[in-house]
C-alpha positions in Angstrom: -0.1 10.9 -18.0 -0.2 7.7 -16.9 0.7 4.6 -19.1 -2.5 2.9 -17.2 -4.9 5.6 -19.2 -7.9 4.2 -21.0 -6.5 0.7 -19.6 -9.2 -1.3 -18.1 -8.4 -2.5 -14.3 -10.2 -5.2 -12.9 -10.4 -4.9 -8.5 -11.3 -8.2 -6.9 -11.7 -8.0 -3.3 -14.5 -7.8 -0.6 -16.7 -4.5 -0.8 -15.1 -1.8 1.6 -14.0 1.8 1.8 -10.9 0.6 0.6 -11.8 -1.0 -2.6 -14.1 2.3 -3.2 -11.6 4.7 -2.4 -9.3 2.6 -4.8 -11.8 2.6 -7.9 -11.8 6.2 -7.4 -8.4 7.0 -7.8 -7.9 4.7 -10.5 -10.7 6.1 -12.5 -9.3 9.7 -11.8 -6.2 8.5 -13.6 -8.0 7.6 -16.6 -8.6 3.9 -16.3 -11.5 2.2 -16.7 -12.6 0.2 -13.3 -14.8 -2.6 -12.2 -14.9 -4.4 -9.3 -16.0 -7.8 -8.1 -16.2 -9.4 -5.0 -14.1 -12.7 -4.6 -17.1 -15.3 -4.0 -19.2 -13.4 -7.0 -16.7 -13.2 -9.6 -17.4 -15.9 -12.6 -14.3 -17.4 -14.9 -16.7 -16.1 -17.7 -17.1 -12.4 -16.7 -15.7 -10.8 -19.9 -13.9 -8.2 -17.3 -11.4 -10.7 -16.9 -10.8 -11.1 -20.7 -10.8 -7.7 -21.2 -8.6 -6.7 -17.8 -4.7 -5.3 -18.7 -4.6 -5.1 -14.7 -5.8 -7.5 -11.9 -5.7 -6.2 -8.7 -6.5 -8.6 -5.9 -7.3 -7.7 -2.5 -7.7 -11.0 -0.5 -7.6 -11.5 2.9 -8.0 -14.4 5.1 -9.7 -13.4 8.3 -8.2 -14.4 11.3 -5.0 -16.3 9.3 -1.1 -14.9 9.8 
């Protein structure tokens, strides 16, 4: 049991097997998951209210 279950988790990051493959195990652990990508995501999507995680997956292209 994990003390993430029934927890809502909020993924931000660009679509990509990665992200998908991430939602997936996350929702097999019993949490609740929605993603967003980074330019879509509005200050007033209630996800982010309701979120007890934010996982954030971004990258700059290019930039070390």
């Amino acid at each position: 049991m994990s003390v993430l279950q029934g927890k809502h988790v909020l993924v931000i990051g660009e679509e990509d097997a990665k992200i998908e493959t991430l939602e997936q195990l996350l929702s097999l652990r019993g949490m609740h998951v929605k993603s967003s990508a980074c330019g879509v995501l509005n200050i007033d999507n209630p996800w982010l209210k309701e979120a007890d995680l934010i996982i954030l997956n971004h990258l700059h292209e290019g930039k070390k």
